[in-house]
C-alpha positions as CSV (number, residue, x, y, z in Angstrom):
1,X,-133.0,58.6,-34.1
2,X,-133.4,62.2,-34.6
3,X,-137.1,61.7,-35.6
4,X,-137.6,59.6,-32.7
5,X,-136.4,62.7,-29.9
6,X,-138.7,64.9,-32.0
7,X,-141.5,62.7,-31.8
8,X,-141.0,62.0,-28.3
9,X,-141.2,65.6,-27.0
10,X,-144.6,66.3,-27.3
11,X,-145.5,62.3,-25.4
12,X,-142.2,63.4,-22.9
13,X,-144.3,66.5,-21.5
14,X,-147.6,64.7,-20.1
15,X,-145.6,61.1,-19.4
16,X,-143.2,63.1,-16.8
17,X,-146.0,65.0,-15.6
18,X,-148.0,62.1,-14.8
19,X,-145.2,60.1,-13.3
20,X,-144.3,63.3,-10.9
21,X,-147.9,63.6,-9.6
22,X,-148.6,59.9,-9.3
23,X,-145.1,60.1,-6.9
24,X,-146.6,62.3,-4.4
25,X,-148.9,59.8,-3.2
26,X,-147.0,56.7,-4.0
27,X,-144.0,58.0,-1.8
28,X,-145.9,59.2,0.9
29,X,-147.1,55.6,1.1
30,X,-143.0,54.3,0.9
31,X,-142.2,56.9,3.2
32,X,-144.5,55.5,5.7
33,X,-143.4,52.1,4.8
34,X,-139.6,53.0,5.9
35,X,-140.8,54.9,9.1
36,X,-142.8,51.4,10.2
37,X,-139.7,49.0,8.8
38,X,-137.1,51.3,10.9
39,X,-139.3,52.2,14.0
40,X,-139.2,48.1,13.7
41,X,-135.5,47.6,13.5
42,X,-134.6,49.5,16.5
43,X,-132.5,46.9,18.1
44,X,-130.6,45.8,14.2
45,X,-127.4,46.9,13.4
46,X,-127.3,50.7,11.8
47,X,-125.9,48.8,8.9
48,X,-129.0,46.8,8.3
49,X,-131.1,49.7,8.9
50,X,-129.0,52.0,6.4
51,X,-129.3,49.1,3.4
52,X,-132.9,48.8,4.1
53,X,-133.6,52.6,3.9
54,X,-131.4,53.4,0.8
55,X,-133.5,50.3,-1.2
56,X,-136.8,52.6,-0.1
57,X,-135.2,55.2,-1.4
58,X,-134.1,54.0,-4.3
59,X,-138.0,52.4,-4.5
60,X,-139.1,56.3,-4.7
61,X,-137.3,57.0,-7.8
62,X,-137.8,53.2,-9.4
63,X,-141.9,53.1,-8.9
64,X,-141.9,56.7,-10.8
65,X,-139.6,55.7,-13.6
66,X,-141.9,52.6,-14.3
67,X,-145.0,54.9,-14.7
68,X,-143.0,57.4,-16.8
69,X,-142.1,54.5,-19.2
70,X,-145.1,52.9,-19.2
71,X,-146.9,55.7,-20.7
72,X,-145.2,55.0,-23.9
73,X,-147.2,52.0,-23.8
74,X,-150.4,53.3,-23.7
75,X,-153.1,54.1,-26.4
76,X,-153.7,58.0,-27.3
77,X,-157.2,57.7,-26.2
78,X,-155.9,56.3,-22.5
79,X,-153.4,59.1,-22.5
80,X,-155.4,61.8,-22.9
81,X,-158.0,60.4,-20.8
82,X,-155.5,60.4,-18.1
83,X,-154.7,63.6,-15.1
84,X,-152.1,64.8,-17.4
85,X,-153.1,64.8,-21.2
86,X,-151.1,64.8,-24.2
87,X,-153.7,66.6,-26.1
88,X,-156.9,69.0,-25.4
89,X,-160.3,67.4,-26.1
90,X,-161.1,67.6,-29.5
91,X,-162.9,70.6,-30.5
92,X,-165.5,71.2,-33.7
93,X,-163.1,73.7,-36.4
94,X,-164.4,76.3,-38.9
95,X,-165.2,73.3,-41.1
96,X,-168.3,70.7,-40.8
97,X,-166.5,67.5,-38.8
98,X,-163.3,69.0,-38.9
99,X,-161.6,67.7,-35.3
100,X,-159.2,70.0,-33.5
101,X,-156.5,68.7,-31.0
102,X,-153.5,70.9,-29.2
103,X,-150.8,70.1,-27.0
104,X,-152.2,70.9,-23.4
105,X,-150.3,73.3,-21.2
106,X,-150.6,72.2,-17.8
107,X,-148.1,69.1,-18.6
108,X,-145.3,71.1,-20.1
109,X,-145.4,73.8,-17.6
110,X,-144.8,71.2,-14.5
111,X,-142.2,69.7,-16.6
112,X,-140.6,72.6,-16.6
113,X,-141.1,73.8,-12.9
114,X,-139.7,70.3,-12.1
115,X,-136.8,70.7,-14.6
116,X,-136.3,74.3,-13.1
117,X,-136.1,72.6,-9.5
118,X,-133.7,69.6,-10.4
119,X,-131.5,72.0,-12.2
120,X,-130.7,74.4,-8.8
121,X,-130.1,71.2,-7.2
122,X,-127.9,69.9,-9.4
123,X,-125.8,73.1,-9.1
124,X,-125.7,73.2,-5.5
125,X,-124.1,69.8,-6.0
126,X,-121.8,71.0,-8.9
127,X,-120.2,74.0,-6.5
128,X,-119.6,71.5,-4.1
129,X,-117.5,69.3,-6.1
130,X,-115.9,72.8,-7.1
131,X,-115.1,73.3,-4.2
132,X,-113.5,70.0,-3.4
133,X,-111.5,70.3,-6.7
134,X,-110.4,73.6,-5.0
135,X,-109.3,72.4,-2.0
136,X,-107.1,69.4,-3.9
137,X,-105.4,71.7,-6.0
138,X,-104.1,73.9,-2.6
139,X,-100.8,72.8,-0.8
140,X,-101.5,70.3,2.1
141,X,-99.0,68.1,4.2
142,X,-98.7,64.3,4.6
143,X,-99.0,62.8,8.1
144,X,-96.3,61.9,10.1
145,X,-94.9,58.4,9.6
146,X,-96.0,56.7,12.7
147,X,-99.6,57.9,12.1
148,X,-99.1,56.6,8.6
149,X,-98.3,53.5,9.7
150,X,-101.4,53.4,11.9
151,X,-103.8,54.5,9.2
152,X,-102.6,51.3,7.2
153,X,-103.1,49.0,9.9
154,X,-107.2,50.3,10.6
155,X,-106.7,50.1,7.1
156,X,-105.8,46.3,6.9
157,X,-108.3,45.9,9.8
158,X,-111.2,47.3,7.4
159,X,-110.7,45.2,5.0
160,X,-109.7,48.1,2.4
161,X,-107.6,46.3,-0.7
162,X,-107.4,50.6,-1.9
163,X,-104.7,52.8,-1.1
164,X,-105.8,55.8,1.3
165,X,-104.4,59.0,1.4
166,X,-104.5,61.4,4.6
167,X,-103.5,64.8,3.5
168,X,-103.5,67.7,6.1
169,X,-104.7,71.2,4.7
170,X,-105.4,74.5,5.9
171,X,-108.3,75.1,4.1
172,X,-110.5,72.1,5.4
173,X,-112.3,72.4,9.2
174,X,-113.5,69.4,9.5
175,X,-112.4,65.7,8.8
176,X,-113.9,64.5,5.7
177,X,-113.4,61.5,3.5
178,X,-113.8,62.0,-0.5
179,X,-113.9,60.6,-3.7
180,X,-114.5,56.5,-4.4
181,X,-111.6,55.4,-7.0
182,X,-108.8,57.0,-5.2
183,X,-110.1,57.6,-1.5
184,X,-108.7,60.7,0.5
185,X,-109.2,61.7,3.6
186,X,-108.5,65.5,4.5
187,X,-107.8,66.7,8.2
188,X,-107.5,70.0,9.7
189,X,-103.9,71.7,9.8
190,X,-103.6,72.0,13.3
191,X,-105.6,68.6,14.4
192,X,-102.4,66.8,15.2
193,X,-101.5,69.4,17.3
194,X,-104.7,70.1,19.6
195,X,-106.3,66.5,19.4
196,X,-105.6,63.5,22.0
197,X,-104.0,60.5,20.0
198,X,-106.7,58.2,20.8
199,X,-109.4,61.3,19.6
200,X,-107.6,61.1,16.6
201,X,-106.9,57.2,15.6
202,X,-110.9,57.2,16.1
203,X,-111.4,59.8,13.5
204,X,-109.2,58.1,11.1
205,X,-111.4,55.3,11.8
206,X,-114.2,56.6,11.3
207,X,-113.3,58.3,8.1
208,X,-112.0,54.8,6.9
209,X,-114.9,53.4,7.8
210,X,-116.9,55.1,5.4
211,X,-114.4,54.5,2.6
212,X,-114.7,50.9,3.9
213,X,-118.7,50.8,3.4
214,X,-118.2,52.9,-0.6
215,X,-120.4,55.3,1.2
216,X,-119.1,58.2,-1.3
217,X,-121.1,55.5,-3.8
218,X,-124.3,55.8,-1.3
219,X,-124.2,58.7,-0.9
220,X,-123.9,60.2,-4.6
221,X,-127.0,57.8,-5.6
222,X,-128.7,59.5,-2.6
223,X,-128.0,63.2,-3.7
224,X,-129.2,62.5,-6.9
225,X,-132.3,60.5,-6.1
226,X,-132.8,64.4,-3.2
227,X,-132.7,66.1,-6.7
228,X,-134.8,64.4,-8.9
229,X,-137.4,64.3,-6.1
230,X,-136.6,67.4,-4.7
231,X,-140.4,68.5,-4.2
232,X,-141.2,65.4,-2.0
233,X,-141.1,65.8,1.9
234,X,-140.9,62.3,2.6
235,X,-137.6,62.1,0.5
236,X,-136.2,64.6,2.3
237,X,-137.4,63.0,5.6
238,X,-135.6,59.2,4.4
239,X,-132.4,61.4,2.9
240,X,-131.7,62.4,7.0
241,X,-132.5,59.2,8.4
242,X,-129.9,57.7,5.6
243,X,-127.5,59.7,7.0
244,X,-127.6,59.1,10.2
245,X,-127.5,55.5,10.3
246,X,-124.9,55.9,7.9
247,X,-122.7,57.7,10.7
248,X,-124.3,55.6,12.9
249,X,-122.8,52.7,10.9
250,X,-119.3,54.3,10.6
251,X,-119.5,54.9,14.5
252,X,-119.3,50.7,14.8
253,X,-117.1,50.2,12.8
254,X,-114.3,53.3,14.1
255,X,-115.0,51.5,17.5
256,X,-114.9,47.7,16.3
257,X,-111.2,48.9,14.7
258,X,-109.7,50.8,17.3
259,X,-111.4,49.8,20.4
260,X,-112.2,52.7,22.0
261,X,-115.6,54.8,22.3
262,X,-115.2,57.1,24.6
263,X,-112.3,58.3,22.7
264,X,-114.8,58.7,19.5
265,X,-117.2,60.4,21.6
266,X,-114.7,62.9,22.9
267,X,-113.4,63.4,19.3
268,X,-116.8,64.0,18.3
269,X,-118.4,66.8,21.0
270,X,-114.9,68.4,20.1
271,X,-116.1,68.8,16.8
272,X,-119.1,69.7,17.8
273,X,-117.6,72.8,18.7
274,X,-115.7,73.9,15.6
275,X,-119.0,72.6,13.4
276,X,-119.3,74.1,10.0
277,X,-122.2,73.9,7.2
278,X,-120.4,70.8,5.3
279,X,-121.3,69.9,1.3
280,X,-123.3,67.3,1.6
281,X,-121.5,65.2,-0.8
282,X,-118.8,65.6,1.8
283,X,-118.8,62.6,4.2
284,X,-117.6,64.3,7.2
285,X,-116.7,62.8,10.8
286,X,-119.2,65.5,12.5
287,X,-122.7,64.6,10.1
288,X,-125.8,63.7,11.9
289,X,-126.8,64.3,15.1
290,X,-123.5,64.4,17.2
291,X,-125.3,64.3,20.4
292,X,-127.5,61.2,19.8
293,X,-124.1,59.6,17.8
294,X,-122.8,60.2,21.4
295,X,-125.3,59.0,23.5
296,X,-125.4,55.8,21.6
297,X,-121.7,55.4,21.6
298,X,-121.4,55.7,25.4
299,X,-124.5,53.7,25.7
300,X,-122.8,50.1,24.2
301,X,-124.3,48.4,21.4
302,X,-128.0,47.4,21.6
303,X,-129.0,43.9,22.2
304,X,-130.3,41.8,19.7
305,X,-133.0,40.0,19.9
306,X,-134.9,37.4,17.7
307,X,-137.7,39.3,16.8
308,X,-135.6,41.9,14.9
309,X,-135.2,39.0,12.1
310,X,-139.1,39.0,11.9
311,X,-139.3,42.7,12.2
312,X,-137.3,43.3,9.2
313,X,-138.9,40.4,7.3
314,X,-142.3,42.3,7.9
315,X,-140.6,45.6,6.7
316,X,-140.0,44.1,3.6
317,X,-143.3,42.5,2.9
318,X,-144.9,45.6,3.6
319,X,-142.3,47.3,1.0
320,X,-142.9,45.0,-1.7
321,X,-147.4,45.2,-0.9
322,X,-146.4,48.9,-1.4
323,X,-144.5,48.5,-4.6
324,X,-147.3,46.5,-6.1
325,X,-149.9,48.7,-4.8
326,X,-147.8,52.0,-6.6
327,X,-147.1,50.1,-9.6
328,X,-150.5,49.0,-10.5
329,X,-152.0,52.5,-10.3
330,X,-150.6,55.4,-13.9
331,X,-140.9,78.5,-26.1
332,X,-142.4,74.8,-25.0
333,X,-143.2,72.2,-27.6
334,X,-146.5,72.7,-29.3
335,X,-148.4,70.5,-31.3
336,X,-151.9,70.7,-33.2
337,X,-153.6,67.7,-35.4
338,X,-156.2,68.5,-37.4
339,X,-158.7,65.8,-38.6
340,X,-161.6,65.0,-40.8
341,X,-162.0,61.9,-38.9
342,X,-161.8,59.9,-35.7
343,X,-160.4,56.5,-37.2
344,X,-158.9,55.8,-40.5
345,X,-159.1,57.7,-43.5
346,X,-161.1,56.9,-46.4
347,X,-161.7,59.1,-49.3
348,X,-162.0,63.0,-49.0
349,X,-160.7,62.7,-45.7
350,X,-157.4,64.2,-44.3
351,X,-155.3,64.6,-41.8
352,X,-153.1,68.0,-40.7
353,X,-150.2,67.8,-38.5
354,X,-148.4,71.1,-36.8
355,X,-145.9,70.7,-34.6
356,X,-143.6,73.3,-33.2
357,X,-140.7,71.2,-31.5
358,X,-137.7,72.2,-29.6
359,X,-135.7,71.4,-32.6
360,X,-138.0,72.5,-35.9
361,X,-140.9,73.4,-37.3
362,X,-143.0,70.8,-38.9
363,X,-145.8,70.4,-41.6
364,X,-147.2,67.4,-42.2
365,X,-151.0,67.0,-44.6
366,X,-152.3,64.0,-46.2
367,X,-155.6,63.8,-48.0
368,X,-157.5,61.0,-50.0
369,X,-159.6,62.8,-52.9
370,X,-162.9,60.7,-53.8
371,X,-161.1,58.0,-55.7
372,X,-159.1,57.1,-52.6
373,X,-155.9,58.6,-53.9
374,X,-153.6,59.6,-51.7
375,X,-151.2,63.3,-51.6
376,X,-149.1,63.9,-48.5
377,X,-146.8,66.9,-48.1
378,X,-144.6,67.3,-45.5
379,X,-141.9,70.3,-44.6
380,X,-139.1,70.9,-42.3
381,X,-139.1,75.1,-41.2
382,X,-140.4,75.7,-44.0
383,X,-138.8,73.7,-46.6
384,X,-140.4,70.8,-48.3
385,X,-138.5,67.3,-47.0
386,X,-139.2,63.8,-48.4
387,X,-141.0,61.5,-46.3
388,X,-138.6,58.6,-45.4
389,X,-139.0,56.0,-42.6
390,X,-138.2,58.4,-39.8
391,X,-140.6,60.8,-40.7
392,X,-143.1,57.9,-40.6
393,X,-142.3,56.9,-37.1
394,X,-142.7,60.5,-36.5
395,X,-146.1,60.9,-38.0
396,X,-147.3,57.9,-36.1
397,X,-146.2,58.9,-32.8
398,X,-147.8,62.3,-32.7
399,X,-150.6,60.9,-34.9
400,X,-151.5,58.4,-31.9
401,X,-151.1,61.4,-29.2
402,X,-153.8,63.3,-31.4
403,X,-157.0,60.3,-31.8
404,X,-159.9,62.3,-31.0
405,X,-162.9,60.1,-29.5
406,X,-165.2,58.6,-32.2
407,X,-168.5,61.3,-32.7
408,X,-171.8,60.4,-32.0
409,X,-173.1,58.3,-34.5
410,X,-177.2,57.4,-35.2
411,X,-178.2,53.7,-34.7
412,X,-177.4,51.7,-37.4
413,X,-179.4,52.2,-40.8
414,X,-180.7,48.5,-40.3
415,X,-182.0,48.5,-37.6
416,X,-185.2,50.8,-37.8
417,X,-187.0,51.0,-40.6
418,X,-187.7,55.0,-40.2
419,X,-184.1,55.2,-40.6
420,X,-183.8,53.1,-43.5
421,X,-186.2,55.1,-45.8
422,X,-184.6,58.1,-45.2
423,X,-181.2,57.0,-46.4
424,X,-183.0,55.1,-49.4
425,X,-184.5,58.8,-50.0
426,X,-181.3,59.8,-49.9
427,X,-179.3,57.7,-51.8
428,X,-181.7,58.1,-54.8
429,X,-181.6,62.0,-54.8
430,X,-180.3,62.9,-58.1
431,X,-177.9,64.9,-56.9
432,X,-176.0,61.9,-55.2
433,X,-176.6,59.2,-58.3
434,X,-174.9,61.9,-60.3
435,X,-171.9,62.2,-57.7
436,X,-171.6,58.3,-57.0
437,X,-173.1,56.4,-59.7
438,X,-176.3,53.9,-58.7
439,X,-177.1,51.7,-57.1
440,X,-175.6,53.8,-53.6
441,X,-175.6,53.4,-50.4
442,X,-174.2,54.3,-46.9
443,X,-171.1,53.5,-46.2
444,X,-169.6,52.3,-42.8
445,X,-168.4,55.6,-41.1
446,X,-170.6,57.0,-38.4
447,X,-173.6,59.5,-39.4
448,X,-173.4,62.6,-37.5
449,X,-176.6,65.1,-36.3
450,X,-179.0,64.2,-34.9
451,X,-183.1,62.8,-35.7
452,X,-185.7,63.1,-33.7
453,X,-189.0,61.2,-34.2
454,X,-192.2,61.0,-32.7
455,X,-194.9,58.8,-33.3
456,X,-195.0,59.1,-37.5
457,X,-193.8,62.7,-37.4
458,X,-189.9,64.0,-36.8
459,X,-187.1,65.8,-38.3
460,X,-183.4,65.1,-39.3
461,X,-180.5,67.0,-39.3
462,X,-177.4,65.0,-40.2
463,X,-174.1,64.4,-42.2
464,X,-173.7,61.1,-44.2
465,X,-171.3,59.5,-46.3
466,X,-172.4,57.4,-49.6
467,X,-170.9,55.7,-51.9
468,X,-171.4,53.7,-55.0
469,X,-169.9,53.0,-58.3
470,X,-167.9,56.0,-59.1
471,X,-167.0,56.8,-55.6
472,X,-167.8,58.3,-52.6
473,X,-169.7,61.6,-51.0
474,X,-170.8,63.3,-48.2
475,X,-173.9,65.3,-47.7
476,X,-175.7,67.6,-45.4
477,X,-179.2,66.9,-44.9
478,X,-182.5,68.4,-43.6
479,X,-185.7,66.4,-44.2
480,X,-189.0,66.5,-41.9
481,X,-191.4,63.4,-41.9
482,X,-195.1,63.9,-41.8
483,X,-197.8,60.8,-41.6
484,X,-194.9,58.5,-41.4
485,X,-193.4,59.9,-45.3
486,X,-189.6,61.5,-45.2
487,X,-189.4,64.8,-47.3
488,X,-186.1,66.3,-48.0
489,X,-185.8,70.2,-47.3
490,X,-182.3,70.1,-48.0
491,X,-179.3,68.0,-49.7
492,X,-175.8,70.1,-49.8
493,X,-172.7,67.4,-51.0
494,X,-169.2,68.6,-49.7
C-alpha cells in the first residue's frame, strides 16, 4: 500500500490539476444550468427548488472527481499529451539516444495553490465549530415549562421522532439551531423577555424547521463542496441561492406549524436589527435576505401552476445534457526517467528511475548487457532495498508516467532498395561480423538519423541496431553514395 501512495504522487499532481481546470468551464456550464432550472421554478415550492440546487451542486464536485479518477485510466503518452502533463517532453541526454523525462512544474504548483486555498477554508470552518464548542461548554438556562411544552408540540407537528433541546445563553445573539445527532437550538438571554409570544413560537418554528429538513446535513455537504471549489464564482453564486431557499423553505414550514406569518415577519425585521456576522455552519433564524424572506411571507404562498412540473422536468434534462457534455470532455515531488528507448527494452538498453517523493528518495536502474541479461538495482535514501512486488507496482506506475514518444525512424529497410544496400554494407563490415557473428542483420527497433538521397547520389547519417549469432550492436554511421554505390566514411559500435 505504501508503494502504491508513493507511486501515486507524482500521477496525483497533473490528475488534480487537470480535473481543477477542466471545472472552470464545466461549472460555469452547471451554474448556468441551475440559474435556467430556478429562474424556471419560480412558482415551485422553495423545497423543490433547494433539492434541485444542492444536486447541481453536488454535480460541481461529482463531474470533477470523475475526471480526476479517470486519469488513472489513461495511457502515459495521453497524459502527458494532455493541458496538464505528468512529465516534460522528452529531451536528447549527454548520451547518443539517451531520452530525458522530468516531472513538470506547472501541475504541482496549482496543486498546491489549490491545497493552500482549501486549507484556509477549512479553518475558517474549524474556528467556527470552535466556537460553537465554546458557547456549549458556557452556563445557559432551560426555557420555561409552558414554552417547553410548546416546543414539543411544533415538534410533534414536524414530524421530529429526536429530542430538541432549547437552551437560553448569554453568549449567543441570534437564534440558531446546531448539530444533527442531538439537535439544539440556542436563543438569546433576554429574548423571552423583549419578544411578543407569537414572535417567538415562530422562531422556535423556524429553528425546528430546519432540524426537521437535516439541514445541519445540507448544509455541512455545502460548506465542504464552497471549500473544495473555493476558486469558482459560480459555486459561490449556487452556495447563496442554497441558502436562501433553504430559509425560504424553513419560512413554510414555521408558518405551516404555527399559523401565523405576520408574526414571523415581525420576528424577523426585529432581528434584522440586532444582525450579526453568523458562522456559516450556524443555521440561524436571520440568514438570507430578511427583507425578500419578508416580502414573500406577507405576500402568501405562490400559486402553482402546471407548467412548473414541465419547468422542472426541463431543468433536469438540461442538467443531465450538461453532465454528459462535462463528462465526456478530460519541497514538491520530483521525478526523472531516463531511457535508452521508447518501447521495451532489448539488449544494451536501460532504463533509470529518480524520484524524490514526499516520503523518500528512490533509485531505481535496470540494464540488459548484449546477451539480454538483465541487472536491476534499486535503493531506498540511499540504501540498497530488494525489489519485491510493491516496488514492481511502483516501477510500473512511474514507468508508464515517463514513455517518451517513439523517435523518428527511416522507412523500413524493405522497402527501397537504396536502403537495403546500405544496411547489407553494413552488416558485412568487419567490425560488426566480429561483434555479432554472420550472417547479421537489422533488427526491429527504429533506425535513427537521417538519409538524404538524390537521384543516385546522397548521404547517411544514422544509428542502427544489428544483430546476429552472438548477439546484438549498435553503430553510428556515415556513408555518402556516389553513381548509385554506398561508401562507408564511418562505422563507430557503442
Amino acid at each position: 500500500m505504501t508503494d502504491a501512495l508513493s507511486a501515486a504522487q507524482f500521477g496525483l499532481a497533473p490528475a488534480l490539476a487537470s480535473a481543477l481546470l477542466d471545472s472552470l468551464w464545466q461549472n460555469a456550464l452547471l451554474g448556468l444550468a441551475a440559474a435556467l432550472a430556478l429562474g424556471g421554478m419560480a412558482r415551485v415550492s422553495a423545497r423543490r427548488r433547494h433539492a434541485v440546487a444542492m444536486a447541481f451542486l453536488i454535480a460541481m464536485v461529482l463531474v470533477p472527481a470523475y475526471q480526476f479518477l479517470r486519469f488513472w485510466t489513461e495511457s502515459g503518452a495521453q497524459i502527458n499529451a494532455g493541458l496538464v502533463p505528468a512529465m516534460t517532453a522528452p529531451q536528447l541526454g549527454p548520451g547518443a539516444s539517451v531520452f530525458v523525462q522530468k516531472t513538470a512544474a506547472l501541475a504541482p504548483l496549482l496543486v498546491l495553490a489549490w491545497v493552500l486555498g482549501v486549507a484556509v477554508m477549512l479553518l475558517r470552518h474549524v474556528a467556527a465549530l470552535r466556537g460553537l464548542t465554546a458557547i456549549e461548554r458556557h452556563p445557559y438556562e432551560a426555557l420555561p415549562p409552558q414554552w417547553r411544552r410548546r416546543v414539543e408540540e411544533i415538534r410533534t407537528a414536524l414530524g421530529i421522532a429526536r429530542s430538541v433541546s432549547v437552551r437560553l445563553s448569554a453568549e449567543v445573539l441570534t437564534p440558531f439551531a446546531a448539530r444533527l445527532v442531538r439537535p439544539a437550538i440556542w436563543l438569546p438571554l433576554g429574548l423571552l423577555t423583549r419578544t411578543p409570544a407569537a414572535q417567538l413560537e415562530a422562531l422556535l418554528a423556524h429553528e425546528l424547521a430546519h432540524i426537521a429538513r437535516k439541514d445541519w446535513l445540507w448544509n455541512g455537504i455545502q460548506c465542504v463542496v464552497e471549500c473544495l471549489l473555493f476558486f469558482h464564482p459560480a459555486v459561490w453564486w449556487l452556495g447563496r441561492r442554497i441558502r436562501q431557499e433553504r430559509e425560504h423553505a424553513c419560512d413554510d414550514l414555521a408558518v405551516a406549524a404555527c399559523g401565523d406569518p405576520i408574526a414571523l415577519a415581525e420576528a424577523l425585521a426585529a432581528l434584522e436589527c440586532d444582525r450579526n456576522p453568523s458562522t456559516r455552519l450556524a443555521l440561524a433564524a436571520n440568514g438570507g435576505s430578511l427583507m425578500k424572506r419578508i416580502t414573500r411571507l406577507l405576500s402568501g404562498p405562490p400559486s402553482r401552476g402546471r407548467w412548473g412540473a414541465l419547468a422542472s422536468l426541463g431543468a433536469l434534462t438540461v442538467a443531465g445534457l450538461v453532465l454528459i457534455t462535462q463528462v465526456g470532455a478530460a519541497g514538491l515531488p520530483d521525478l526523472n526517467v531516463e531511457s535508452s528507448t521508447a518501447g521495451e527494452l532489448g539488449p544494451g538498453d536501460y532504463r533509470q528511475i529518480t524520484a524524490n517523493g514526499l516520503d523518500k528518495r528512490r533509485f531505481y536502474r535496470i540494464s540488459l548487457d548484449a546477451q539480454g541479461r538483465r541487472t536491476e538495482t534499486y535503493q531506498e535514501n540511499g540504501e540498497a532495498r530488494p525489489i519485491d512486488a510493491g516496488v514492481r507496482r511502483w516501477i510500473a506506475e512511474v514507468t508508464r508516467l515517463g514513455v517518451p514518444p517513439a523517435p523518428p525512424a527511416l522507412p523500413d529497410v524493405d522497402d527501397m532498395p537504396e536502403h537495403r544496400a546500405l544496411v547489407a554494407l553494413i552488416a558485412s563490415h568487419p567490425d560488426v561480423v566480429a561483434r555479432v557473428g554472420s550472417p547479421a542483420a537489422a533488427t526491429s527497433r527504429p533506425v535513427n538519423g537521417n538519409v538524404r538521397l538524390t537521384g543516385s547520389e546522397g548521404d547517411a547519417d544514422i544509428e542502427i541496431e544489428l544483430g546476429g549469432p552472438r548477439g546484438r550492436v549498435t553503430v553510428e554511421v556515415q556513408a555518402e553514395r556516389r553513381n548509385g554505390a554506398w561508401r562507408l566514411d564511418s562505422l563507430e559500435p557503442r
